[in-house]
MARNUSE-704926 format. One record per residue: residue in three letters; x, y, z of N, C-alpha, C in turn; residue number from 1. Coordinates in nm, 2 decimals, padded with zeros to 4 digits. Each point is the difference from the previous one (the first is absolute). Layout:
N
     r      n_x      n_y      n_z     ca_x     ca_y     ca_z      c_x      c_y      c_z     k
   ALA        X        Y        Z        X        Y        Z        X        Y        Z   NUM
...
This chain:
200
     r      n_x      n_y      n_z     ca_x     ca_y     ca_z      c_x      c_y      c_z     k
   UNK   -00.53    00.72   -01.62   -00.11   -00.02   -00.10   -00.14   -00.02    00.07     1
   UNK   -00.07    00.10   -00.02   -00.15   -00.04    00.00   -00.03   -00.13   -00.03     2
   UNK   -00.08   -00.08    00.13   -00.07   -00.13    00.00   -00.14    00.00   -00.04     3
   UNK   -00.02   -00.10   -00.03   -00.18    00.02   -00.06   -00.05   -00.12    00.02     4
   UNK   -00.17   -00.05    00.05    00.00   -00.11    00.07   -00.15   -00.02   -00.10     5
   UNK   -00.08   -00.09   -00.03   -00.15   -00.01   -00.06   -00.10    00.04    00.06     6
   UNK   -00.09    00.06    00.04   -00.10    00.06    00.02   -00.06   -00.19    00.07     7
   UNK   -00.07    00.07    00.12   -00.06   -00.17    00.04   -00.15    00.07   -00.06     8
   UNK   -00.07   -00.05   -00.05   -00.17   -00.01   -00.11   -00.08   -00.08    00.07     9
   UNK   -00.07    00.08    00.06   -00.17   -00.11   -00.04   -00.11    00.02   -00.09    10
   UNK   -00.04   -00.11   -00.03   -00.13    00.01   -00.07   -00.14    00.10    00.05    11
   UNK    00.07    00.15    00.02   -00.13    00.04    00.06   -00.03    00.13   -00.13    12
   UNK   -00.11    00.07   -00.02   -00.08    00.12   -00.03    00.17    00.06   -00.02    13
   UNK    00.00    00.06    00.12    00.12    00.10    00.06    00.13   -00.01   -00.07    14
   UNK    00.08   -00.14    00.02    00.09   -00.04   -00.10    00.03    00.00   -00.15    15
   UNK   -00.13   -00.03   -00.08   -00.04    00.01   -00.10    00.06    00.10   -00.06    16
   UNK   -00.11    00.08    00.09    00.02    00.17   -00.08    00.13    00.07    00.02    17
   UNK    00.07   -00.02    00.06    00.11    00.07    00.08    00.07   -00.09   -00.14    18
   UNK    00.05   -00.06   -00.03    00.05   -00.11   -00.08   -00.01    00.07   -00.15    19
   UNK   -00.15   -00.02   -00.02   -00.04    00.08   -00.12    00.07    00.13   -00.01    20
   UNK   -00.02    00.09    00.10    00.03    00.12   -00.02    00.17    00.05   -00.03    21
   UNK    00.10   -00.08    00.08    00.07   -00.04   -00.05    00.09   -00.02   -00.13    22
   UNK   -00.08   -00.10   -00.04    00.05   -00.07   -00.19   -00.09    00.11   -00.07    23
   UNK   -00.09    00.04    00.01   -00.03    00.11   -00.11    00.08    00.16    00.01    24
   UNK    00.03   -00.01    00.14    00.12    00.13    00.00    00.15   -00.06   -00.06    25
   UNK    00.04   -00.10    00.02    00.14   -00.04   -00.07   -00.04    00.02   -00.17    26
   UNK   -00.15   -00.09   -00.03    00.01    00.03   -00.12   -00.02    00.11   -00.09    27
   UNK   -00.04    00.13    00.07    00.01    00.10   -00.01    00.12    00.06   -00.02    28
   UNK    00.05   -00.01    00.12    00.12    00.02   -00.02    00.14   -00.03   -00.14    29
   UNK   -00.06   -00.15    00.03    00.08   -00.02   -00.19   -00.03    00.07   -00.09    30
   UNK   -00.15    00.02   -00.02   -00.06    00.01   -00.15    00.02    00.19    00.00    31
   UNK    00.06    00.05    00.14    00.06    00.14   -00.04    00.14    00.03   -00.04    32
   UNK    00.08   -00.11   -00.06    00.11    00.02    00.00    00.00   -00.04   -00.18    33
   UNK    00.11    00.04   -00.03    00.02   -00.09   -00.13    00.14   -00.06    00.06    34
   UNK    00.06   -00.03    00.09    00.14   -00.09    00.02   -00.08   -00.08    00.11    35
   UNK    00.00   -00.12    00.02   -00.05   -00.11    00.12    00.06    00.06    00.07    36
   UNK    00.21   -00.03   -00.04    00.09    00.02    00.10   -00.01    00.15    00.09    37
   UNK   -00.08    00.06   -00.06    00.03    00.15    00.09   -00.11    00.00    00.09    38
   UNK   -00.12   -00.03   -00.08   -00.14   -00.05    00.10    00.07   -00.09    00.10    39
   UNK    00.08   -00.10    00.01   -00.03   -00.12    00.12    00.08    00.09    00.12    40
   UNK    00.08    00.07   -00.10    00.12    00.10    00.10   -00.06    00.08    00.08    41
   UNK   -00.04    00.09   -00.06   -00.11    00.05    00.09   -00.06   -00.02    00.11    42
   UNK   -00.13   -00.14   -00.09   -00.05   -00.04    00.14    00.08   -00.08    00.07    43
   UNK    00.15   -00.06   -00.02    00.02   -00.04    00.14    00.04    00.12    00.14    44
   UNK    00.04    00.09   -00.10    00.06    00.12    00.07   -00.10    00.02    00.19    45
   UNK   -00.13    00.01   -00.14   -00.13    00.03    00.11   -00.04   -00.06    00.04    46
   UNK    00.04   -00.11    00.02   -00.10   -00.16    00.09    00.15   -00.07    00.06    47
   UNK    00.06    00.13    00.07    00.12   -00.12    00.09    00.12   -00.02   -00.04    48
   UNK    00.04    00.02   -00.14    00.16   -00.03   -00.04    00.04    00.15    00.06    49
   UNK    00.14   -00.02    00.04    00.12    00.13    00.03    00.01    00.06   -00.15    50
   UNK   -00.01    00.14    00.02    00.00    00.04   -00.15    00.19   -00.01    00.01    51
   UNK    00.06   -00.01   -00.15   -00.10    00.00   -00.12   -00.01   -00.20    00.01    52
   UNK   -00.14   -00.03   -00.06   -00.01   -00.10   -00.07    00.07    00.00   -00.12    53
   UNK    00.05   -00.14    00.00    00.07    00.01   -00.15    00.02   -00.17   -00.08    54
   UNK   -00.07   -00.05   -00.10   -00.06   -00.09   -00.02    00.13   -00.05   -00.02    55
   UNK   -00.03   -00.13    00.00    00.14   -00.13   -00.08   -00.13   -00.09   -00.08    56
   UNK    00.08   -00.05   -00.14   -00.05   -00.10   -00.09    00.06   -00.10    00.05    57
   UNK   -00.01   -00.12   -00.01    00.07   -00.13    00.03   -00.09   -00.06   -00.07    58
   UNK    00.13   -00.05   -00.12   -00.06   -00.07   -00.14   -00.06   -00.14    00.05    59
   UNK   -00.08   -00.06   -00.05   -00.05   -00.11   -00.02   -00.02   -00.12   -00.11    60
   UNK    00.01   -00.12   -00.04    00.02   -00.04   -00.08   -00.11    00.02   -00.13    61
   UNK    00.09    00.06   -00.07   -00.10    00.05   -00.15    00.00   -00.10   -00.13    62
   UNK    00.00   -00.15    00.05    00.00   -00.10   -00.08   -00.21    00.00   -00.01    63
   UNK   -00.05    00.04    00.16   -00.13   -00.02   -00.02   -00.08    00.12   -00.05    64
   UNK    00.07    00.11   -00.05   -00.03    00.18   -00.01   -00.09   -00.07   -00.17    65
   UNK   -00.16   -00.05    00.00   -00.05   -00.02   -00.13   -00.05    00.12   -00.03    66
   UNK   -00.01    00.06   -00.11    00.00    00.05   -00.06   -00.17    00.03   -00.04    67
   UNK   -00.06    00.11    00.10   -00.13   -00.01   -00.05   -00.06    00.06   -00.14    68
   UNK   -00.09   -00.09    00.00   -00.05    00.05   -00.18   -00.06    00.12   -00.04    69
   UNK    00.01    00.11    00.06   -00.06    00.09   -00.01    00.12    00.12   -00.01    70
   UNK    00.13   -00.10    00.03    00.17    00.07    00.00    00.00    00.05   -00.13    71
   UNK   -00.04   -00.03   -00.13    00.04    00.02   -00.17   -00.10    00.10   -00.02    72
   UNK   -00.11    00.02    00.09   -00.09    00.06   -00.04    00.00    00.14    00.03    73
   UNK    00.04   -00.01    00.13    00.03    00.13    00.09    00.13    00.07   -00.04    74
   UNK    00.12   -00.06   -00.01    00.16    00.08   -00.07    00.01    00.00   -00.11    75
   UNK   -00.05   -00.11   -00.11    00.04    00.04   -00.13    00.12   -00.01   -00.03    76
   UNK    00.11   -00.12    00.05    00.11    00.05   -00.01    00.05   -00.02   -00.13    77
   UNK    00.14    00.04   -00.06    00.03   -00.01   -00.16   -00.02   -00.14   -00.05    78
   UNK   -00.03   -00.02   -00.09    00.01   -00.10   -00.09    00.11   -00.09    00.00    79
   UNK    00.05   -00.07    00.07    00.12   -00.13    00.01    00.04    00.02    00.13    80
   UNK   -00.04    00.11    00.05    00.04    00.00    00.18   -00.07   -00.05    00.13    81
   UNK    00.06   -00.07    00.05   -00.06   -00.11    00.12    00.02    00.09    00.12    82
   UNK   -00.13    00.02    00.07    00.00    00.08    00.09    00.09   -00.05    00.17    83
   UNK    00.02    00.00    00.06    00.09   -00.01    00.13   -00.10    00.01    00.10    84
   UNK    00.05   -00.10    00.08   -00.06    00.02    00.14    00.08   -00.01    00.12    85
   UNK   -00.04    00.11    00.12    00.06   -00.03    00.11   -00.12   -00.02    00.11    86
   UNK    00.06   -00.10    00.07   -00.07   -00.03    00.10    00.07    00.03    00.10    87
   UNK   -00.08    00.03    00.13    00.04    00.03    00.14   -00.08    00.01    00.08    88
   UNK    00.06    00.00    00.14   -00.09    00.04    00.11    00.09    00.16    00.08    89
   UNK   -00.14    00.08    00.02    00.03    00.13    00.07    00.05   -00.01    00.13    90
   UNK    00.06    00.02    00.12    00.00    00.00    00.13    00.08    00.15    00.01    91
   UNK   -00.10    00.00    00.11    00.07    00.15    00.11   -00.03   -00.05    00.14    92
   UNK    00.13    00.06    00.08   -00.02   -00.06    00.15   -00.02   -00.10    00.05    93
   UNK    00.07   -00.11   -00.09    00.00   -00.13    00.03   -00.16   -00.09   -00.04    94
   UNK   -00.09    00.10   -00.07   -00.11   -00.05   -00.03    00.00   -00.02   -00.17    95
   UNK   -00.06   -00.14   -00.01   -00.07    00.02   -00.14   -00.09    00.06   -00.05    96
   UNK   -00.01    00.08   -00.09   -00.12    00.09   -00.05   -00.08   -00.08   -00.07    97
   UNK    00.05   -00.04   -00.07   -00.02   -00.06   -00.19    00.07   -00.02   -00.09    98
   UNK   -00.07   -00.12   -00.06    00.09   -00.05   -00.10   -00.03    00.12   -00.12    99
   UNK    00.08   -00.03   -00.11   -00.02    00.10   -00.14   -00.02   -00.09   -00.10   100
   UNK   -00.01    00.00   -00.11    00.08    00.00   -00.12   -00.03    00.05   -00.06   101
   UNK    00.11    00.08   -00.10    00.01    00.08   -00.14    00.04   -00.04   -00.12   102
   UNK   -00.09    00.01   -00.07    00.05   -00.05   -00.14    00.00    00.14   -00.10   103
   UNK    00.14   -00.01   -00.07    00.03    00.17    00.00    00.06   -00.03   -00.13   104
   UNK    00.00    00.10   -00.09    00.09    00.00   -00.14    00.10    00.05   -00.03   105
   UNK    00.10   -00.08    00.03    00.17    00.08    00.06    00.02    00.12   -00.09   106
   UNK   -00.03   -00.04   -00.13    00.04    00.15   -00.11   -00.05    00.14    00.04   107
   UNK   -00.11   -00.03    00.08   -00.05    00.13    00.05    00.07    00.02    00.13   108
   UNK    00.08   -00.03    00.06    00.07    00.04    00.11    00.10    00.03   -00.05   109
   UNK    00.12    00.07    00.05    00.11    00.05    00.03    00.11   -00.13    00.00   110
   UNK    00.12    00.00   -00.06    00.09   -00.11    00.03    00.03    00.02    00.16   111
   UNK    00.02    00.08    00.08    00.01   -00.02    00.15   -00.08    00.01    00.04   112
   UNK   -00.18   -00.04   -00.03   -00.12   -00.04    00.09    00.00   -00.11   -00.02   113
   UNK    00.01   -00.10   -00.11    00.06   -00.10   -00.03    00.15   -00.09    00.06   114
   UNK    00.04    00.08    00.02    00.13   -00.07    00.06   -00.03   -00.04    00.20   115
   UNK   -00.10    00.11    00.02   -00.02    00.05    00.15   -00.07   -00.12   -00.01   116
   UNK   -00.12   -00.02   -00.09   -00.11   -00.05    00.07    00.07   -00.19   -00.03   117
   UNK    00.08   -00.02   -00.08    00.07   -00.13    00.00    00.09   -00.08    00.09   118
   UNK    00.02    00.14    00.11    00.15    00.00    00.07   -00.03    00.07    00.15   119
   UNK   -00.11    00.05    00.03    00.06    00.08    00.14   -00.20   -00.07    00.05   120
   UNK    00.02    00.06    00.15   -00.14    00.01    00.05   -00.04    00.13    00.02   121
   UNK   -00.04    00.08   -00.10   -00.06    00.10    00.01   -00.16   -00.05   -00.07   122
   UNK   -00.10    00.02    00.06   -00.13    00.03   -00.03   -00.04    00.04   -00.17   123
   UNK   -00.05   -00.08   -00.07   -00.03    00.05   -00.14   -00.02    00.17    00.00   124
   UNK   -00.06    00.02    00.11   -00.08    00.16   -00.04    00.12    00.07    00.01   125
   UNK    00.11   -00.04    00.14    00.04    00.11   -00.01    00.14   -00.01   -00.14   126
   UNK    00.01   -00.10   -00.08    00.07    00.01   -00.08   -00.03    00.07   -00.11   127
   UNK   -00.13   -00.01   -00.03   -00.03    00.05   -00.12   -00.06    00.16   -00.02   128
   UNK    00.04    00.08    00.14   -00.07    00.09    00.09    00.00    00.11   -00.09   129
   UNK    00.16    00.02   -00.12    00.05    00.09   -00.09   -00.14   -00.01   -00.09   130
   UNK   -00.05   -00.08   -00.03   -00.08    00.03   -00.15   -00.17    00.07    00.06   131
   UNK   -00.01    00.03    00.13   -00.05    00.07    00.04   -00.20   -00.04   -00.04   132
   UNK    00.00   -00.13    00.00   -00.07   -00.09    00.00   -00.16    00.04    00.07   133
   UNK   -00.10   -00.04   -00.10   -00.10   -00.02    00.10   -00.09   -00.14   -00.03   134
   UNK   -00.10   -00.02    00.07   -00.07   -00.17    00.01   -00.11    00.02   -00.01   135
   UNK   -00.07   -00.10   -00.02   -00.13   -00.04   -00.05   -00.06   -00.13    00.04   136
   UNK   -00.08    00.01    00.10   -00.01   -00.12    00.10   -00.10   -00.07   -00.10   137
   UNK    00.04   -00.13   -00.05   -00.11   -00.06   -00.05   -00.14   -00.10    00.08   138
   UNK    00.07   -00.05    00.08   -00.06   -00.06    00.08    00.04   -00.01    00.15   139
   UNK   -00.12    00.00    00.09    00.04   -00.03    00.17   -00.07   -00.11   -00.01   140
   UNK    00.06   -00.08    00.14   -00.09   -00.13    00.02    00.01   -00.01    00.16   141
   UNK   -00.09    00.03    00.10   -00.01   -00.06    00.15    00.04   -00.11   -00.04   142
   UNK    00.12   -00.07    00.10    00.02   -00.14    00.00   -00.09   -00.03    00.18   143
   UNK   -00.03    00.09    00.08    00.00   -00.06    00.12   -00.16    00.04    00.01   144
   UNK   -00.10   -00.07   -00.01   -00.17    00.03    00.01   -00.02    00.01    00.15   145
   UNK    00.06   -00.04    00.07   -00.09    00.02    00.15   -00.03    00.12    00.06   146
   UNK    00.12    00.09   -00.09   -00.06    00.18    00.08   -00.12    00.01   -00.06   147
   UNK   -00.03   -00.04   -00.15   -00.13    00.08   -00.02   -00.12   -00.10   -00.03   148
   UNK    00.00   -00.12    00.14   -00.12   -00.12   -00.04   -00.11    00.07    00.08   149
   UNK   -00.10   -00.05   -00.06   -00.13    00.04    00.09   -00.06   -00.08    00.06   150
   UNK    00.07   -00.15    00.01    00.01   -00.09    00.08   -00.06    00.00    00.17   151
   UNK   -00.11   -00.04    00.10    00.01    00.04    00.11    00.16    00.00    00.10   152
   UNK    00.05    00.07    00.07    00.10   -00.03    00.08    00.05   -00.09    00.05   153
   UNK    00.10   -00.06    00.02   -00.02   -00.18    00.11    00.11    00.06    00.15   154
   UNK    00.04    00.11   -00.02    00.11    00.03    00.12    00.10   -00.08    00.00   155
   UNK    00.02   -00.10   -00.12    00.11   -00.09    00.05    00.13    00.08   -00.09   156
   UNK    00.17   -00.07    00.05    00.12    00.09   -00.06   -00.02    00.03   -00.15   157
   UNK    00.10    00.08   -00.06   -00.04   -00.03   -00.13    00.16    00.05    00.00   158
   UNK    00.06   -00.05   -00.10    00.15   -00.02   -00.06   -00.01    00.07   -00.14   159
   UNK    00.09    00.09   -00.04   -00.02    00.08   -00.07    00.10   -00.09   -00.14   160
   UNK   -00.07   -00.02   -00.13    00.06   -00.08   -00.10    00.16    00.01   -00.06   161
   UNK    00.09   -00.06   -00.04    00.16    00.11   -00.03   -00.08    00.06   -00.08   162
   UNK   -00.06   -00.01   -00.10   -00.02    00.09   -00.11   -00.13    00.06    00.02   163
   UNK    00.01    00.19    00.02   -00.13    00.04   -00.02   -00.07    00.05   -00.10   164
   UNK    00.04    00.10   -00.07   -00.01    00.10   -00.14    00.06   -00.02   -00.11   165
   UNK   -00.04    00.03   -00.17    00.12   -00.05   -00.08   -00.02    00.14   -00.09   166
   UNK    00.08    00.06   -00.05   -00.02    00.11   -00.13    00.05   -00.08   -00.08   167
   UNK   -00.04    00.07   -00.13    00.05   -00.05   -00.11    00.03    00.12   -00.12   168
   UNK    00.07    00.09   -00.03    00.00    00.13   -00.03    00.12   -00.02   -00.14   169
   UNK   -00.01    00.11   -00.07    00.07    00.04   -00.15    00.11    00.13    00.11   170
   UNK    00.07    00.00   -00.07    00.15    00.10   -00.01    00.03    00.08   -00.14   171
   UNK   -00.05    00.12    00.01    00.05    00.10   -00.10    00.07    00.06   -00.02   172
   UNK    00.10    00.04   -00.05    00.13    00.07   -00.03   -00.08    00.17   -00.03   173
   UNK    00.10    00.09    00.04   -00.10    00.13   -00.02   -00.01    00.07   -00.15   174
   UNK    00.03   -00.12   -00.08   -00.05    00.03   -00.13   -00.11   -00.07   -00.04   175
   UNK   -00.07   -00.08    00.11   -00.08   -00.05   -00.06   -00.02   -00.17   -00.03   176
   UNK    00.15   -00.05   -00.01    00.04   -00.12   -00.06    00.01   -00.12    00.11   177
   UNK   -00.12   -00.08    00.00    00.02   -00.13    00.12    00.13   -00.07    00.00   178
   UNK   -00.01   -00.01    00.15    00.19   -00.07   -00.03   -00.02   -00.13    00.10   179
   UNK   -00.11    00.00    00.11   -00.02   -00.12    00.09   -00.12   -00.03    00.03   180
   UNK   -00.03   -00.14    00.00   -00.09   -00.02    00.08   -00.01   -00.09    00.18   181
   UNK   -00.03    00.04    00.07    00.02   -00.02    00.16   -00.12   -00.08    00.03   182
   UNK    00.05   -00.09    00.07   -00.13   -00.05    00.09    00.08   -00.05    00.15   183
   UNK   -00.08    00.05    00.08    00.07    00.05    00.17   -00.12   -00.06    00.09   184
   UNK    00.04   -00.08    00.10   -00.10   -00.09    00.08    00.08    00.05    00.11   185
   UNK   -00.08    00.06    00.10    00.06    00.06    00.11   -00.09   -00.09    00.14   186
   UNK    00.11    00.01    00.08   -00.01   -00.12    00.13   -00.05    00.04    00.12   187
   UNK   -00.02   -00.05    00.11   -00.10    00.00    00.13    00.13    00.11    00.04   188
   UNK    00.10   -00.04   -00.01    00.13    00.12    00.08    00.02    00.12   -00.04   189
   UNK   -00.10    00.06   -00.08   -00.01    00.13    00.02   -00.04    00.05    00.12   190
   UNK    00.11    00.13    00.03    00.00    00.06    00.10   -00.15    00.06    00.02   191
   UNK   -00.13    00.01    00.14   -00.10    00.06   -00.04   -00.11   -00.03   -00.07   192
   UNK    00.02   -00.12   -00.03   -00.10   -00.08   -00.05   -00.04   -00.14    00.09   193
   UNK    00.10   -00.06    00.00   -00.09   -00.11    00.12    00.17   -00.04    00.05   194
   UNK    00.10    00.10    00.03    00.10    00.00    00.05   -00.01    00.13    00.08   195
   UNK    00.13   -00.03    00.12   -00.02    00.16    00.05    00.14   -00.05    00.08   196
   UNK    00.05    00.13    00.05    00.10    00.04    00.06   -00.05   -00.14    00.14   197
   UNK    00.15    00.00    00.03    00.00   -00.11    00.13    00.03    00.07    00.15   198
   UNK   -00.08    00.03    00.07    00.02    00.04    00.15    00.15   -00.05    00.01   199
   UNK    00.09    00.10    00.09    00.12   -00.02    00.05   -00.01   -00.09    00.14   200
């Protein structure tokens, strides 16, 4: 398995930008995909993983999965039906990507995307891959400010935050019909971003 080690950072001009340039190509990268899971695949492919990349979910406790308020507004789900949530974290190659959560309207899934997504570690996207889905990013949010401060330099280290980027995006079914909403906070261990392949 490909090793991967943190990027050592300083606070200089140079760093910055290189940093910057970076997180706006990953988020590029996302915002061309409508599946996260195929986007992250991808770019691990091309920043260091042995192809193929191939994601694992590893559920996480969904006692804290709240339910944001803008969930009823965005799905619509039927009238007496309580929407579902799964929570997880992504990893490929021993790295954490990001955390997820989906809050999805089971009746618009399949009884075996539903069974998958209650029971195995496959990646939301690629479960629900059949209904041939597209997304609607509602919101991005930089969690990490120091690539783009305009702050003078100090040259001293800089430690890259776990959490750098967050999407927050709608899931369409190809008729049209919302069936999830996602919110995905993606980590310093992306490959290519302020991680890189580790000298042998």
């Amino acid at each position: 398995m490909t090793a991967f080690a943190q990027d050592v950072l300083r606070d200089t001009a140079a760093d910055r930008a290189m940093i910057r340039r970076r997180l706006e190509a990953f988020d590029c990268a996302l915002l061309a995909e409508d599946s996260a899971t195929r986007a992250l695949e991808r770019w691990c492919e091309g920043h260091g993983v042995t192809p193929p990349a191939r994601l694992v979910a590893e559920k996480t406790d969904e006692m804290f999965c709240a339910q944001p308020d803008d969930a009823l507004l965005f799905l619509k789900p039927p009238e007496g039906e309580r929407m579902r949530c799964r929570r997880v974290r992504l990893l490929c190659a021993g790295l954490v990507l990001s955390s997820a959560e989906n809050w999805y309207v089971a009746s618009r899934l399949t009884d075996g995307m539903n069974e998958s997504l209650d029971t195995s570690d496959e990646p939301f996207g690629r479960v629900v891959a059949a209904l041939a889905f597209t997304r609607v990013t509602a919101r991005r949010e930089w969690l990490w400010s120091w690539p783009f401060s305009d702050a003078p330099p100090t040259g001293r280290q800089i430690v890259a935050p776990a959490e750098i980027l967050r999407h927050v995006a709608t899931l369409f079914r190809s008729d049209g019909e919302p069936f999830s909403l996602v919110r995905e906070t993606y980590t310093c261990e992306i490959p290519g971003v302020c991680a890189s392949v580790r000298d042998a």
